[in-house]
PADREN-84580 format. One record per atom (N, C-alpha, C): x, y negated, z. Coordinates in steps of 0.1 Angstrom, whole numbers, plus 5000, padded with zeros to 4 digits. Last residue first. Layout:
N
XYZ;...
***
This chain:
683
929887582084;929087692076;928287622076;932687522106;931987482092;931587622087;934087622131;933087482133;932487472118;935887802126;936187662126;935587592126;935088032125;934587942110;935287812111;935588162144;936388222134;936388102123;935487942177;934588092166;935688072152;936187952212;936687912197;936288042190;936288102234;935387982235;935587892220;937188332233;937888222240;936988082237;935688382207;936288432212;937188352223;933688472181;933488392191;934688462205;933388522144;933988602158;933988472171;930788552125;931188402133;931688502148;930188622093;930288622107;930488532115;927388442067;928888522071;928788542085;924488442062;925388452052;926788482057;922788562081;922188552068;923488532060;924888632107;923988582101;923688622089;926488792127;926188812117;925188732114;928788712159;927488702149;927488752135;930388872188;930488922169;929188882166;932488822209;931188812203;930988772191;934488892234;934288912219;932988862213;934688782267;934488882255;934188842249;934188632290;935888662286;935788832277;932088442299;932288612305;933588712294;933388232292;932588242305;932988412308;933588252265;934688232276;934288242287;931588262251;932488392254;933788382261;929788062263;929688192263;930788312261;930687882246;930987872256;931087972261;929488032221;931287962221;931787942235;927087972221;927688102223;929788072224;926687692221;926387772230;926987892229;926987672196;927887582203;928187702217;924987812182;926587802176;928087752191;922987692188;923087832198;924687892192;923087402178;923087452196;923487612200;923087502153;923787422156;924487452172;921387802147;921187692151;922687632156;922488082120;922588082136;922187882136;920388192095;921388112095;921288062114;918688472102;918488352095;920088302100;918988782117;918388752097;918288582092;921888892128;920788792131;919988782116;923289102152;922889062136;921588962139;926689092172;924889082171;924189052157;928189302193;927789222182;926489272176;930989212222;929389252216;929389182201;933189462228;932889302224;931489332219;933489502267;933489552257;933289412248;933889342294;935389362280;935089442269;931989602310;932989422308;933789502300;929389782291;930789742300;931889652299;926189702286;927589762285;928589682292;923689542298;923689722293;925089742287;924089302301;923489362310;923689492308;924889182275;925789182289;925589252296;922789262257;924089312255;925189352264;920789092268;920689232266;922089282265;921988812256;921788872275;921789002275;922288892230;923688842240;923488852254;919588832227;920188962227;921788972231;918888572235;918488722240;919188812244;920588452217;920488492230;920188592236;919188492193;920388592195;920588592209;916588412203;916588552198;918188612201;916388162225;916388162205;916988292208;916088022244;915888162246;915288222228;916487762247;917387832255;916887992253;914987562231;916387622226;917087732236;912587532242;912887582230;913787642225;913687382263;913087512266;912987602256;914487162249;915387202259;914787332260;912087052247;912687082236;913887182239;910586992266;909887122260;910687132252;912286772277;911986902286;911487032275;911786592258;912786662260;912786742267;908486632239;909386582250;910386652249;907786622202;907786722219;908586612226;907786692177;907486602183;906686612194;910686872166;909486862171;909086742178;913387002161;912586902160;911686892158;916087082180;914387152185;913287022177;918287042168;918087132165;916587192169;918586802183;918386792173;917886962168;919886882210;918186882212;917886812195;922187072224;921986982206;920386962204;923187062254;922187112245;921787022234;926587002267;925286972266;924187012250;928987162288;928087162276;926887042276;930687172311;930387002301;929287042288;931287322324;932087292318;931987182307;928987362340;930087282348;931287282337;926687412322;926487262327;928287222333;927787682319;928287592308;927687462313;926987792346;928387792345;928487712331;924387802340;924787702355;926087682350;923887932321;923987802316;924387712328;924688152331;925588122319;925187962317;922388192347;923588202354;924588212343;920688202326;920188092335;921388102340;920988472313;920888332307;921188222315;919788612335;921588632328;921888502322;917688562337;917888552345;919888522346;916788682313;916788532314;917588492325;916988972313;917988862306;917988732309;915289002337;916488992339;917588932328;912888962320;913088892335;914788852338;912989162299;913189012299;913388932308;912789432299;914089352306;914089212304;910589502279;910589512294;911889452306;910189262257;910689342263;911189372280;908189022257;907289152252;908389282262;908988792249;907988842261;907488962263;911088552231;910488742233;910088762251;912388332220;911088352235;910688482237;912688472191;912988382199;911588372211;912988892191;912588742186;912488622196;914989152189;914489002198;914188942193;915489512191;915489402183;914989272196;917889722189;917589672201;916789532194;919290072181;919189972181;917889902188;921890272202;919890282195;920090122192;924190352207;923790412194;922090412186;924590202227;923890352227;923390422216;923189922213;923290002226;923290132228;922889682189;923189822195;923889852202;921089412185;921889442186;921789592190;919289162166;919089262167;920889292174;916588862163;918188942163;918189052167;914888692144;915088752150;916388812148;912888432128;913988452136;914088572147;910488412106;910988442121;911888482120;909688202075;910388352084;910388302103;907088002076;908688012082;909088152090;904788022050;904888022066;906388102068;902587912030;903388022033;904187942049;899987842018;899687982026;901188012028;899687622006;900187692000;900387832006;899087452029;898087412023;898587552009;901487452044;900587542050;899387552038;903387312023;903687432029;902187542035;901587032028;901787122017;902387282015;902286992048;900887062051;901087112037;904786962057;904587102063;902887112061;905186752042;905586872034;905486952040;903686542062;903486572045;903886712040;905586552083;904586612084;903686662070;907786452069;907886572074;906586632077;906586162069;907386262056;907386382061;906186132093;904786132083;905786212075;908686122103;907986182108;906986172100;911486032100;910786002087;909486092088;913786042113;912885992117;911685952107;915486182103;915586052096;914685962102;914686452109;916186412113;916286232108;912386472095;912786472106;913886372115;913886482068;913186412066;912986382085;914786742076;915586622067;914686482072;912686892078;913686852089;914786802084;911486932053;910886872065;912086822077;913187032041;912786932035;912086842048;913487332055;914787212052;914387052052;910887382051;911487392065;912687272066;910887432022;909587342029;910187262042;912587602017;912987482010;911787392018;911587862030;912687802036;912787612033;909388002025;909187872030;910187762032;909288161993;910488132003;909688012008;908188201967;906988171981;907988161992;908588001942;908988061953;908388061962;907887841917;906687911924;907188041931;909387661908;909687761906;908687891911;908687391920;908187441906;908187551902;909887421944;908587421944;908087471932;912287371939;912287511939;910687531939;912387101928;912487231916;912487311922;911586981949;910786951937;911187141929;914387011962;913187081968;912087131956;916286871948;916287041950;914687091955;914586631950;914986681935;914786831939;915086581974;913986561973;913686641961;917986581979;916886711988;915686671981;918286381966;919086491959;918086611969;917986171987;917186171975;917186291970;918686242012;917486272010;917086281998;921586382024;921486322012;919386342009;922386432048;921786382050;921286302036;924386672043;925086512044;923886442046;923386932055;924386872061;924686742058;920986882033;920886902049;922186872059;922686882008;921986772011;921186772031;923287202011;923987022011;923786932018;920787272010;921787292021;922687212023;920487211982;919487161996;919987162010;922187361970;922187221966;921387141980;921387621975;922887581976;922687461984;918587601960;918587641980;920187591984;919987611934;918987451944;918887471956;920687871931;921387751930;920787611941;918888001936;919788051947;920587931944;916587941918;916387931932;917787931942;918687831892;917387921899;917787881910;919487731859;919487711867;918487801877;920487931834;919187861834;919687841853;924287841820;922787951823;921787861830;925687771813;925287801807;924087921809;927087401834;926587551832;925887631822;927487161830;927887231820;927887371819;925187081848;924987021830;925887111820;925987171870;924787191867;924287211851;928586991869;928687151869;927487211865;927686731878;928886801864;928486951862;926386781902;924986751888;926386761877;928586781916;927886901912;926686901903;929986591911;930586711906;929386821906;928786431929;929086381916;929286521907;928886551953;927186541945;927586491929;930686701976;930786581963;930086651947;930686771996;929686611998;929986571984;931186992005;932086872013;931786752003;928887131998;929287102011;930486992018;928987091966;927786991973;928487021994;931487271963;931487111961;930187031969;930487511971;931487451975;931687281974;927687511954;927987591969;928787471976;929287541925;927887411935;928087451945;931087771931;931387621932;930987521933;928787951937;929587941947;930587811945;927487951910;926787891922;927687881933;929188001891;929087861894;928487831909;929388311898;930588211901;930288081905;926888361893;926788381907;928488301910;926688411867;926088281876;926088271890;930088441854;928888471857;928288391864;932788341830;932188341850;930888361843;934588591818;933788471815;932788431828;938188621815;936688631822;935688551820;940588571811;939788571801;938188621804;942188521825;942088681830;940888661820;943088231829;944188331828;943888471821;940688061820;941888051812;942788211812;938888251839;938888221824;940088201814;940388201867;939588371860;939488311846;941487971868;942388061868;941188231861;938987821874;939687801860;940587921857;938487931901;937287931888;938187911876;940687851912;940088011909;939388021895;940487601913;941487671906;941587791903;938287551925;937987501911;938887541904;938687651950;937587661946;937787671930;940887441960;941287601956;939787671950;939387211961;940487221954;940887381952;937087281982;936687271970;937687291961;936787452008;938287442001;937587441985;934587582023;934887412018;935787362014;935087822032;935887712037;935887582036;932787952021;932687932031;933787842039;934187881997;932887802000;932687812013;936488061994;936887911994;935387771999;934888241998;936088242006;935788082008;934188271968;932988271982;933488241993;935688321953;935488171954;935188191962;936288561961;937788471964;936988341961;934088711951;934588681966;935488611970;934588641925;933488601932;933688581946;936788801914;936588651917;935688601928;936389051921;937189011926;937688841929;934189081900;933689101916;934989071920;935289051876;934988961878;934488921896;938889171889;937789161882;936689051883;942589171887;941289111894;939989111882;944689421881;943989311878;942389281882;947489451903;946089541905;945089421893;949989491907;950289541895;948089521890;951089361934;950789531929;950289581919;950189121930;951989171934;951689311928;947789131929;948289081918;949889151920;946889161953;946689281945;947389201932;948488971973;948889051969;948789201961;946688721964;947888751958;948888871960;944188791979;944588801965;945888811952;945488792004;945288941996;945088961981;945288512003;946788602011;946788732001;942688472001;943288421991;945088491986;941788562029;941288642015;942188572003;943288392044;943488562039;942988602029;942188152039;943388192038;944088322032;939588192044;940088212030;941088262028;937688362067;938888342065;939688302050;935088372069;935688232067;936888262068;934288692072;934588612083;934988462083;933488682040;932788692051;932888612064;936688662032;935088612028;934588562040;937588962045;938088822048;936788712045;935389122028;935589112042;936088972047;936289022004;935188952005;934988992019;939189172007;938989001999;937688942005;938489432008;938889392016;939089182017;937189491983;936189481996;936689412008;939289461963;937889361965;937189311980;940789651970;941189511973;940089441971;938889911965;939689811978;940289731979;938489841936;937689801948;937389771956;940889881924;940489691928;939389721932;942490101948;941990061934;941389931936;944690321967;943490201962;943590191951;945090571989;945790521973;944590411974;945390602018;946890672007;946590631994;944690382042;944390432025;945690472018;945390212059;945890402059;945290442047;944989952056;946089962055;946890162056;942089992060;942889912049;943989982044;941690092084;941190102071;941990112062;942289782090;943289922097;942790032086;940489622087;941689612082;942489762083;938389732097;938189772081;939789722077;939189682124;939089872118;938889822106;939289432125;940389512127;940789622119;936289372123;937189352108;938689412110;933489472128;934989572134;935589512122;930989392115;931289312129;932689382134;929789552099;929289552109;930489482123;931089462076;929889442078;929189452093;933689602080;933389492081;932089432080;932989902080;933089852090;933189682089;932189922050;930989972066;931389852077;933989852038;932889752035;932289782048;935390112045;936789952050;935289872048;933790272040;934590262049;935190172052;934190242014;933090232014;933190232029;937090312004;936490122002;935390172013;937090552016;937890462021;937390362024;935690731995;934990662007;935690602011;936890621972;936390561974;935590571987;939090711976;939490601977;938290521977;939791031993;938690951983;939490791987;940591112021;941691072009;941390981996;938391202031;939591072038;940091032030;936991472026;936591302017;937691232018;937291682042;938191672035;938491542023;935291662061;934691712054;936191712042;936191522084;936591732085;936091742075;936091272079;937691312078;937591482078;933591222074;934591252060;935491282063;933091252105;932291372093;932891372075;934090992110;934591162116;934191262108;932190832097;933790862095;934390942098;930090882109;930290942092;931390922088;930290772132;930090962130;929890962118;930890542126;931690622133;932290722130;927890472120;929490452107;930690502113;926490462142;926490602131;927990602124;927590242157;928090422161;927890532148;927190032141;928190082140;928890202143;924589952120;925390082131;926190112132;923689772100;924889742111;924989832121;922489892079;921989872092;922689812102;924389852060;923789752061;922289782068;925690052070;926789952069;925389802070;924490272063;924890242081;925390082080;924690262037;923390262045;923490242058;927090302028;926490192023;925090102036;927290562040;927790462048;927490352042;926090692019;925390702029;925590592038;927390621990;926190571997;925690562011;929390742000;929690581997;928690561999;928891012003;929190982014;929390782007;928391091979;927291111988;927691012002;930691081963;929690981961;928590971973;932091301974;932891141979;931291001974;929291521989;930891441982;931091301982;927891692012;928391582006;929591551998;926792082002;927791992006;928091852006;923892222009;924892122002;925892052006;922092322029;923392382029;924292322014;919992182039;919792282025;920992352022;920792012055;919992132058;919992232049;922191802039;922591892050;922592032055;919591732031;920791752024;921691862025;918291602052;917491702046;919291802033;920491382057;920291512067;919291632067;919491222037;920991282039;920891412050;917091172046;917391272030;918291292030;917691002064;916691102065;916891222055;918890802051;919590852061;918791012064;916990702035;918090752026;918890832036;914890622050;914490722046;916490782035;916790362061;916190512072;915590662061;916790262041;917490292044;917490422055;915790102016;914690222027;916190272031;916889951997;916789892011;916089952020;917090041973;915889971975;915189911987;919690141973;919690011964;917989951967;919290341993;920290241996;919690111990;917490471972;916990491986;917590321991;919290551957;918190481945;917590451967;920990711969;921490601963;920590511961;919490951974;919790871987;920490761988;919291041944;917791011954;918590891964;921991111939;921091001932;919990901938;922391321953;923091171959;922591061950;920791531948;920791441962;920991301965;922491571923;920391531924;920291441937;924291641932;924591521926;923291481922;923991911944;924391741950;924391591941;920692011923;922591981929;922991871935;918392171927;918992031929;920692031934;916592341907;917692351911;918592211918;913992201900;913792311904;915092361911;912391881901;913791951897;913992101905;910591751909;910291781905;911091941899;911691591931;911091691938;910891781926;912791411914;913591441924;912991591924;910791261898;911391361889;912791411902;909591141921;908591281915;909491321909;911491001930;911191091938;910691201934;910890801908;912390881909;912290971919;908090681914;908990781900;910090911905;908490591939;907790691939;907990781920;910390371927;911390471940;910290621938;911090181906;909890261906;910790401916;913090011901;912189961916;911590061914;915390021888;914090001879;913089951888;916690231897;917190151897;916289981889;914990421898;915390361914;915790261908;914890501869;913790471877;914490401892;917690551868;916990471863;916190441868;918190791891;918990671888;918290581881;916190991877;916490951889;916890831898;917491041851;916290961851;916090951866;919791161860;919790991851;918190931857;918991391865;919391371870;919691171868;918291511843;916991481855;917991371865;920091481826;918891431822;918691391835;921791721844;922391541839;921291501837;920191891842;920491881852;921091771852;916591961824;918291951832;918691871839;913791851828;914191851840;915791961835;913991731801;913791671814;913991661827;914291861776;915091841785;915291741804;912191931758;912192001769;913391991780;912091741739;912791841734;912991911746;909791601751;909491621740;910591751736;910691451777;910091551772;909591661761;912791331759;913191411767;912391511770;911191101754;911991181742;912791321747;910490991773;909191081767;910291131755;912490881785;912190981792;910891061785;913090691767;913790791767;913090901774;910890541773;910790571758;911690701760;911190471799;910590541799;910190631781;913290271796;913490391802;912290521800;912090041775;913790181774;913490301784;910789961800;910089971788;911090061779;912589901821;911590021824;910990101810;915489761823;914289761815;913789881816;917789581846;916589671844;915589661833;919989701832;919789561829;918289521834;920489991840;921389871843;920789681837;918490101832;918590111845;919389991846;918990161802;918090121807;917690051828;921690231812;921690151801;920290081804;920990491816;921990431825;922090231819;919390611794;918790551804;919790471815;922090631778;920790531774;919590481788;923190851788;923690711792;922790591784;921691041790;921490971799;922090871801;921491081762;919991021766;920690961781;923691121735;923591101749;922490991756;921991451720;922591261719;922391221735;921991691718;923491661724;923691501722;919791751710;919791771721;921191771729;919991671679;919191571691;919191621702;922791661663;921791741679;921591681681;923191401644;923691441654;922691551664;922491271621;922091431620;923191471635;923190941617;924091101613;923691251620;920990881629;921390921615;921690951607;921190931655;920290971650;920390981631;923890751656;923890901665;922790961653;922890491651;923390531643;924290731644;920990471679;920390491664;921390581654;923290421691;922590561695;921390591681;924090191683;924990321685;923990421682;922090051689;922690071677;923190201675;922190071721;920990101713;921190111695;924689931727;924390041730;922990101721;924089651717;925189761705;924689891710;921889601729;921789581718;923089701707;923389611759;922489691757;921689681743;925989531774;925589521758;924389631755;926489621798;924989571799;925189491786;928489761806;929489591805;927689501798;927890001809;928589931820;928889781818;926990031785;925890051792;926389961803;929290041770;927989921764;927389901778;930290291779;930890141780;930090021775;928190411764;928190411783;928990301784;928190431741;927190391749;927390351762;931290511741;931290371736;929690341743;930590781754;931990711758;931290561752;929090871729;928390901743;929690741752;930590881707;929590811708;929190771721;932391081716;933090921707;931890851715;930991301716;931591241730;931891091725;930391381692;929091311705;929891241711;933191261678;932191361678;930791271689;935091091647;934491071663;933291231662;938291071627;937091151631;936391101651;939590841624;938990931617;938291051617;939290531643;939190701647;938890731631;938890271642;939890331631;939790501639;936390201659;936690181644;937690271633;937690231685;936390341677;936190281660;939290051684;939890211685;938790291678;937789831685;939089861671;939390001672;936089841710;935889861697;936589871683;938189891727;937589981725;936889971714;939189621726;940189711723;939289881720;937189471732;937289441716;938389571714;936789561760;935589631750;935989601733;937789651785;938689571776;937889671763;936789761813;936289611806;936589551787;937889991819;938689871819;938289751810;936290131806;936190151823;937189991825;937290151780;935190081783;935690051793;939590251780;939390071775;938290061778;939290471788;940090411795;939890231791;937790601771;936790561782;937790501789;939090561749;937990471745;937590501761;941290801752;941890611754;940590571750;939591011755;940290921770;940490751763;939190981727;937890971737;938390921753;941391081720;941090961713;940290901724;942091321727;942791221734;941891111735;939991451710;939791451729;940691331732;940691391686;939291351691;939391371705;944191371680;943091451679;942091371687;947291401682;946091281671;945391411671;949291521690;947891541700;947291371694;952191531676;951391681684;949591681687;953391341676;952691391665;951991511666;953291071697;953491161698;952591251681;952990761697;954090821689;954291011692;950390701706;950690701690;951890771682;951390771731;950090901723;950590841708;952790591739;953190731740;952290831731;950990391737;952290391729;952090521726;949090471758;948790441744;949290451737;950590451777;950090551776;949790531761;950690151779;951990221774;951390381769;948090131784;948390071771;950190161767;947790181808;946790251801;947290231788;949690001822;950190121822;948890231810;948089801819;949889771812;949989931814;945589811835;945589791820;947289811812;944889931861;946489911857;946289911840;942890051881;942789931872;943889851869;943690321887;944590191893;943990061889;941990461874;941290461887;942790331895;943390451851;941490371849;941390351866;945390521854;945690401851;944190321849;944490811859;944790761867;945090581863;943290861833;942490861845;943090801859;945790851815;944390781810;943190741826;946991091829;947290971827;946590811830;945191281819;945391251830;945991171835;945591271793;944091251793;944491181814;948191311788;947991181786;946291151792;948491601795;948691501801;948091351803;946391761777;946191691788;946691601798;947591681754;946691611756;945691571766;951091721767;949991771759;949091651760;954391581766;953791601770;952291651763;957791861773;956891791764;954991761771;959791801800;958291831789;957691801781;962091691814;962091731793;961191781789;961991611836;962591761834;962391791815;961291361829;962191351836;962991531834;958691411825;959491371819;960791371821;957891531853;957791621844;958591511829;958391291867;959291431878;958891491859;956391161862;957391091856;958491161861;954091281869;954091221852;955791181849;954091281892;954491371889;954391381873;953690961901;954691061903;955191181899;950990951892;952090911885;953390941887;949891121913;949991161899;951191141888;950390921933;950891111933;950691161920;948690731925;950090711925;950690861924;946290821929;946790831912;948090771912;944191051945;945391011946;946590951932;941491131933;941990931933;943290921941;941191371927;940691321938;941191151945;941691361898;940691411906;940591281919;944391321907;943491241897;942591211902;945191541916;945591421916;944791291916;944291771892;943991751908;944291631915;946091651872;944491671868;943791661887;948291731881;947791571880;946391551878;948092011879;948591921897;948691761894;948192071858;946992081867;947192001878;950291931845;949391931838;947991921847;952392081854;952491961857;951291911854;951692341845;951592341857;952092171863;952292291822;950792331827;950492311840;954892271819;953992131811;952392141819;956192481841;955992421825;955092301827;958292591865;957592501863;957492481847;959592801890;959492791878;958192681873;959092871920;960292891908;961092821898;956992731940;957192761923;958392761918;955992561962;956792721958;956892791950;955092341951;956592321953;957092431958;952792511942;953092381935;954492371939;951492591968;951192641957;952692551947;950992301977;952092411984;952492561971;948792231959;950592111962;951392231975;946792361969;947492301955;948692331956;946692291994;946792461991;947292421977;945692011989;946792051999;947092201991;943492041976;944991981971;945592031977;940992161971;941792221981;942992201976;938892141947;939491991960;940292041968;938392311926;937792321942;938192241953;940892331915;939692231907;938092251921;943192351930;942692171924;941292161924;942892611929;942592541942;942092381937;942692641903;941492711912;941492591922;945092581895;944392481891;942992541893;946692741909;946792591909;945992541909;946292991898;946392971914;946492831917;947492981869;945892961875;945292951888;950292921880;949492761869;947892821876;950593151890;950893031895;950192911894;949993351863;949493311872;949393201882;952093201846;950993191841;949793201853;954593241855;954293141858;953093121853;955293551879;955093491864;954193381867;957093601900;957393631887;956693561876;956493501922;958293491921;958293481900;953793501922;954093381924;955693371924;953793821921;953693731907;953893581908;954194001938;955193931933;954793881922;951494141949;952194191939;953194131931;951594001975;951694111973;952594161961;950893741961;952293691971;952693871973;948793801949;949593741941;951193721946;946893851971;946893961962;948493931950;945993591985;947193711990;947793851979;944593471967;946093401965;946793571975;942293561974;942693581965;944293611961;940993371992;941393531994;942093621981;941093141979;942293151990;942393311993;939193191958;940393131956;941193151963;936893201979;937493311972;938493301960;936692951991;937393031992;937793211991;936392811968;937492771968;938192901983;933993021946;934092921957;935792891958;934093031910;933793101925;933892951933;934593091877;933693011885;933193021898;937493291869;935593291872;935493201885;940093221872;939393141861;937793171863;940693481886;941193331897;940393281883;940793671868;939893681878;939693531888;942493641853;941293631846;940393621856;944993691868;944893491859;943293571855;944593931874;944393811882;944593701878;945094011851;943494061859;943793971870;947493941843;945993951834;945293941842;949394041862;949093971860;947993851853;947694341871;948894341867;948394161867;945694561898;945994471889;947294431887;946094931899;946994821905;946794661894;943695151908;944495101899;945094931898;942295281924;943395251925;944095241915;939495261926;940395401922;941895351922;939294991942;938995131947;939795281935;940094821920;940894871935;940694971941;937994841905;939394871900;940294901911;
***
């Protein structure tokens, strides 16, 4: 049309900016419009120059687009919240929800839809409900699309009796009705109504090739049942939908999520067109099965293939750095979301603010924190169970009150970490006010992993009365993670009878964990009750299982660096020891002396003393010193719970050589700094 020269008019460029292109043939575009004065003149174009750039993530170009506009309608308020939304800026939304009321628009069904999305991505139940008002009283937009926002705004927001009265009085529902209430079944793991539903789909003569299969397998995946997933996946074959692109793409997710990784791989490879969102399935189902090297490896097959990462690609990936403790990779994937245009995502942020606290930087997940242009009760979650982590309750309790100030309602993962706080503090009294506060207040019903953090909390500051209370009034089957609690206890107060009980039932449980053997024994140990101890380490051996090893791990250079205790093997051992030995000249002159409880064995004190001086994290505390530069802070991951003595020991330690030192254990950190650690002496 250009070449004979005939001059597009307004038409041919709102028709031509609406074909399905890249963003930046969107931008080469926009000059053709500033040419032929249509961004002075007509607002139709404008609106589709808008909502190209939005719907290709190029907000910015949006939002300039957007405040050089003349002239403004309902559409153009319409797209520039839709893009908003989109990309989890949902205060910027709401701002511009209340600029377009404010100028007398009327609003459509897309507003409210966008609305709906931003008060789902605030977890702002008061504002999804006004939205509510506003739709009932509007006479324009009683129709099935709104309807379907306000049912996935009440699934996503937990609030399932509100979504079931809505899907009741709908007078008309379509797939989507249905599809929306499966998937809120699927999310809240009512996998009984979900399965109804989808019956009652089949019986109303719904397209069998428009029932929604993948949120049945999402459904299947979520509670894991294989025996569902695979039903669906032969119903799939059957109407040849297997390998689309949602389908293939679910069953992906299922299966990983199911443990069958070599499944989810074959319907991976099997997929003829793989879109990112195939990618990020695979390197998710990768994360959740703990191959983490190979999910890093598939990211950078990813890459190759010339796909782009998105905000989901990138949660997982840093998922994966986060619980390698890399902290150089988690760096270069933070540099790589800020040029990839992610930054703004709220959710790489969270996944970003979790990386870095996991690996020992709680500043940067604070700092994090605090440059996030929008959140959600994610990030205040993540940021709650960071604190957590480090034993800081205070704070985490500090934060809890201030997602409440902000309008943010706590979930049930927002509980859990604020008791976990209170356990790692042994703040039984704020413990038991949480717990009450989630039910009475927030109508939550605690999960098993609540009680266990208040057995947790109560059997550590010794009160056994309360916790055979709690046991009896719990409503679920008691397990291993409970009684391992209860044993732990009973290890710190010396309670043998109640160790004897915890032990008995994890034995029953036919856990091949040695741990409860280890405990039992050096209970008994510690009591001088040396036949007793020897008794349950033959029944341990006479049962084939045998005491994880202790090992640590630290990074240097972006390579990681492993140690087990007495390690002989790496070629710098000479010289760590050596490092060792001129840290323990300097902690004999400040008064240490070595917790030879911790070596119990029936050994002399010389061989016990020798035992304890070259326990793994050390090691790697020696390695650490020797290969970077004063004042950096070192940190170290360890896979079992740190020893009494090597607790002490490192404390001296970082006053001596007047740095940082960051443990990670099995269950929280332990900042060591001036010769005083974060926990305050209790874990």
């Amino acid at each position: 049309m250009l070449r004979e020269g005939v001059a597009p008019d307004r038409v041919t460029v709102s028709t031509v900016l609406n074909v399905p292109a890249s963003g930046t043939v969107t931008a080469s575009l926009h000059p053709f419009t500033v040419k032929l004065g249509l961004l002075r003149s007509s607002v139709v174009v404008c609106n589709t120059l808008l909502d190209a750039y939005c719907k290709h993530g190029l907000l910015a170009a949006g939002m300039r687009v957007f405040q050089e506009m003349p002239h403004r309608d309902s559409v153009t308020y319409n797209a520039m919240m839709m893009g908003c939304s989109k990309e989890g800026l949902h205060r910027e939304a709401l701002g511009l929800f209340t600029d377009m009321r404010r100028a007398g628009l009327d609003a459509s069904q897309f507003t409210f839809s966008s609305m709906l999305t931003v008060a789902t991505g605030m977890g702002d139940l008061h504002l999804g409900r006004q939205v509510h008002g506003l739709v009932a009283r509007a006479t324009s937009v009683h129709n099935v699309f709104v309807k379907n926002s306000l049912l996935d705004f009440y699934s996503k927001c937990d609030c399932l009796a509100e979504m079931e009265k809505l899907f009741d009085e709908m007078p008309e529902r379509d797939n989507v009705s249905y599809n929306v209430m499966i998937s809120g079944y699927a999310w809240n793991r009512c996998a009984s109504r979900a399965l109804r539903l989808f019956r009652e789909m089949q019986i109303l003569c719904f397209d069998r090739q428009a029932l929604p299969y993948a949120s049945l397998l999402s459904v299947a995946g979520s509670l894991p049942h294989i025996g569902i997933g695979k039903q669906i996946h032969a119903q799939l074959v059957l109407l040849g939908l297997s390998s689309e692109d949602l389908a293939g793409n679910a069953l992906i997710d299922m299966y990983s999520k199911c443990g069958m990784l070599d499944a989810a791989k074959t319907n991976f490879l099997n997929k003829n067109d793989k879109t990112g969102v195939s990618w990020t399935a695979m390197i998710t189902g990768y994360v959740q099965n703990g191959q983490l090297e190979e999910a890093l490896r598939l990211f950078c097959d990813m890459r190759r293939a010339g796909l782009s990462p998105d905000r989901a690609t990138f949660s997982s990936i840093i998922k994966a750095s986060s619980s390698l403790a890399m902290i150089g990779l988690g760096r270069q994937l933070h540099s790589y979301t800020i040029r990839s245009g992610h930054i703004s995502s709220v959710f790489s942020g969270s996944a970003l603010l979790d990386m870095y606290a996991k690996c020992g930087c709680l500043d940067e997940a604070l700092q994090t924190f605090d440059e996030m242009p929008e959140r959600n009760s994610i990030s205040w979650n993540a940021v709650i169970s960071a604190y957590a982590h480090y034993g800081q309750a205070k704070n985490a309790i500090k934060v809890f009150e201030g997602m409440l100030h902000y309008g943010f309602k706590p979930d049930s993962v927002t509980f859990l970490s604020v008791l976990s706080a209170c356990s790692h503090n042994g703040l039984a009294e704020e413990c038991m006010k949480y717990f009450e506060l989630m039910e009475d207040e927030y109508g939550i019903s605690p999960w098993k992993g609540h009680y266990a953090c208040v057995i947790d909390t109560l059997g550590r500051v010794g009160r056994f009365d309360k916790v055979q209370k709690m046991l009896s009034v719990m409503p679920f089957e008691d397990d291993p993670i409970i009684w391992s609690s209860i044993l732990h206890s009973c290890r710190i107060h010396g309670n043998q009878d109640l160790a004897r009980v915890a032990a008995e039932k994890l034995f029953s449980m036919g856990s091949t964990d040695a741990t409860p053997y280890v405990i039992l024994s050096n209970i008994y140990a510690k009591a001088g009750k040396w036949e007793d101890a020897a008794r349950v380490k033959k029944i341990m051996r006479n049962r084939g299982l045998r005491k994880e090893s202790g090992y640590s791990w630290v990074e240097v250079k972006q390579k990681i660096y492993s140690f087990s205790s007495n390690d002989q093997t790496n070629p710098m051992i000479s010289e760590m020891k050596e490092e060792l030995e001129r840290l323990y000249k300097e902690m004999d002159k400040q008064g240490y002396k070595p917790d030879t409880s911790c070596a119990l064995h029936q050994v002399d004190d010389d061989l016990k003393l020798e035992s304890l001086k070259y326990h793994s994290e050390r090691l790697a505390i020696a390695f650490a010193l020797i290969n970077t530069p004063l004042g950096r802070p070192i940190r170290v991951m360890k896979n079992l719970s740190a020893c009494l003595d090597c607790h002490a020991a490192i404390k001296m330690m970082s006053k001596i050589v007047n740095r940082d030192i960051i443990v990670r254990d099995s269950s929280r950190f332990h900042h060591f700094k001036d010769g005083v650690c974060s926990c305050g002496d209790y874990w």
